[in-house]
C-alpha positions in Angstrom: -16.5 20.7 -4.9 -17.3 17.1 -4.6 -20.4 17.0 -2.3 -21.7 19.9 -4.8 -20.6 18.1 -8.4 -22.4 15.0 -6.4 -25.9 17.0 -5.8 -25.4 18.0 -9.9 -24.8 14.2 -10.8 -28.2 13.4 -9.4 -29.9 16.2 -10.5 -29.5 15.5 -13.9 -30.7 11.7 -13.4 -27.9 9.7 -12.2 -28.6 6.9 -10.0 -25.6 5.4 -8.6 -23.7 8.8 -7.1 -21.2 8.5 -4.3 -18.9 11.4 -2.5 -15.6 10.3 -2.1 -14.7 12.5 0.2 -10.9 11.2 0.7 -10.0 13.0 -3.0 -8.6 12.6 -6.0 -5.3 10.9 -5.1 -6.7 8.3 -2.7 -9.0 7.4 -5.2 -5.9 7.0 -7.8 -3.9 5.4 -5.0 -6.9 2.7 -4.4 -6.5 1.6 -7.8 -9.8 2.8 -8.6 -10.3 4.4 -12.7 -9.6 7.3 -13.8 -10.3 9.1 -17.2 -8.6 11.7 -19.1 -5.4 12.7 -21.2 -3.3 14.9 -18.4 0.1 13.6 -17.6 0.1 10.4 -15.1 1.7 10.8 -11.6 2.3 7.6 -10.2 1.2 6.4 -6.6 2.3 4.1 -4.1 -0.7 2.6 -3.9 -0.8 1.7 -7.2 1.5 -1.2 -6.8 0.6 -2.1 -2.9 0.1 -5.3 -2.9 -1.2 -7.7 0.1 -0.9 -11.6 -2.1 2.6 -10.9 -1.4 2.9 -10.7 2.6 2.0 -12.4 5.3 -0.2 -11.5 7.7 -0.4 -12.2 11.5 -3.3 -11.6 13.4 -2.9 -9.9 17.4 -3.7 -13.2 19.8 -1.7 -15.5 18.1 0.9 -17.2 18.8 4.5 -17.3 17.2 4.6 -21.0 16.1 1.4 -20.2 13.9 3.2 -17.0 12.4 6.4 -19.3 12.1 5.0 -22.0 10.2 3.0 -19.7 8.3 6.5 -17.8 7.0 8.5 -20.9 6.7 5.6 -22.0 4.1 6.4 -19.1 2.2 10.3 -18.5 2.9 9.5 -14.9 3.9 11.7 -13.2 7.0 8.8 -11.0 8.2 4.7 -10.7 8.9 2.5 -8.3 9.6 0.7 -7.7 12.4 -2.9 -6.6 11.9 -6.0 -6.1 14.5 -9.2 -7.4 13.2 -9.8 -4.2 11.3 -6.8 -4.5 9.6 -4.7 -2.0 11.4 -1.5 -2.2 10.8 0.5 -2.4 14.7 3.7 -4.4 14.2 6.0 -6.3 12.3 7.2 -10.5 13.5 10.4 -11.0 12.1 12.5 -14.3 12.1 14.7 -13.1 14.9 11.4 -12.7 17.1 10.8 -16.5 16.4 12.9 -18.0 18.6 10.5 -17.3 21.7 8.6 -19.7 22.8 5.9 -21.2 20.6 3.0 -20.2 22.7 4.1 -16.6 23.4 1.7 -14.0 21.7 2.9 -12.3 18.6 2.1 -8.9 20.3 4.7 -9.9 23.2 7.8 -9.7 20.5 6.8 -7.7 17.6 8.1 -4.9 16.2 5.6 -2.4 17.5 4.6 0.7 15.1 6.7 -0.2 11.9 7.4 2.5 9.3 5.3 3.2 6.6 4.2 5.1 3.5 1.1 6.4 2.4 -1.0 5.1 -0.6 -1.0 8.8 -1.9 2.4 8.6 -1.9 4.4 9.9 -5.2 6.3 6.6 -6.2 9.1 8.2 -7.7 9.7 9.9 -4.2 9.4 6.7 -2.4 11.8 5.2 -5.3 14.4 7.5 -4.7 14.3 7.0 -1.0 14.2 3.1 -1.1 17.2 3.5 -3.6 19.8 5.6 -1.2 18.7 3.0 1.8 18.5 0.0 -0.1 15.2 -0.8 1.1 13.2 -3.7 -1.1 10.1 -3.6 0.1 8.0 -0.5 2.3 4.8 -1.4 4.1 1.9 0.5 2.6 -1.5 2.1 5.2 -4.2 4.3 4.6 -4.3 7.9 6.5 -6.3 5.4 8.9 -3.3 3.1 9.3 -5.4 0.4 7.3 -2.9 -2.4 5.8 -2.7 -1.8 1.9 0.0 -4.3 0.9 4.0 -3.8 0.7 5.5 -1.2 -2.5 8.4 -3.4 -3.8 11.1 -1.7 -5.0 11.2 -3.6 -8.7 7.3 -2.7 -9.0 8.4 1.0 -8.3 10.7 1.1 -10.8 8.4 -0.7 -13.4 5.2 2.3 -12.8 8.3 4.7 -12.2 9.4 4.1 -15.7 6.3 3.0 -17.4 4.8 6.6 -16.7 7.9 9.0 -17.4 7.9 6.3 -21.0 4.1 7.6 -21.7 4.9 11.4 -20.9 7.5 11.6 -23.2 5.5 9.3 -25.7 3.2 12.8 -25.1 5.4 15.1 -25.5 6.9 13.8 -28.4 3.1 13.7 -30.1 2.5 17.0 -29.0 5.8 18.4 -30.5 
């Protein structure tokens, strides 16, 4: 359907036509626009954010990644290739090696994570019985999104069951 709407797009004099050929809920999940009245299903990736983390490269070494999190008080980084692949997590505990060991020597290798296309009130629920704060977000490719906190779940969560109802209730 998309390569064909696409061909129809340019046909009737469109200049600027693209296939996104990952769908309808990547595209959502990306943050990108959407138009339209039907009932909004909230993503994942609409509250992955990367501001938030930080992020250690493969080849460094833990005293950058330690001075980097103690700038920021966080417990954890990331661990991304220079494509931003997601391949590990550096907690604190994997700080006390020495300082010119190589992240990739002590990380957490192959963390959990969600998808972008996630449904957010699925990943809320599961966060919830685990009591799990924060989930590291990837593409299908394993591409680093950002983390999903669980209070920026709740907020989308809510705000969207607020604006069905708001519908219903117009409707009725």
């Amino acid at each position: 359907m998309s390569p064909r709407a696409a061909w129809q797009l340019e046909a009737l004099g469109f200049k600027d036509v693209y296939d996104f050929v990952a769908g309808k809920a990547e595209w959502i999940a990306q943050g990108f626009p959407t138009e339209g009245n039907g009932p909004h299903y909230p993503l994942v990736g609409e509250v992955a954010r990367r501001d938030i983390v930080r992020e250690c490269h493969l080849g460094s070494v833990v005293a950058d990644s330690r001075t980097a999190m103690g700038e920021t008080g966080q417990s954890y980084c990331v661990v991304l290739n220079g494509n931003d692949i997601l391949l590990g997590r550096l907690r604190n505990r994997h700080l006390t090696s020495g300082d010119e060991v190589v992240v990739e020597q002590v990380m957490e290798v192959g963390p959990s994570t969600v998808r972008a296309t996630e449904s957010a009130d699925a990943l809320l629920k599961r966060m919830e019985a685990r009591d799990v704060s924060v989930a590291l977000v990837t593409s299908a490719k394993g591409k680093f999104l950002g983390v999903a906190r669980r209070k920026d779940l709740e907020r989308l969560v809510n705000q969207s069951r607020a604006e069905r109802y708001a519908g219903q209730e117009r409707r009725h």
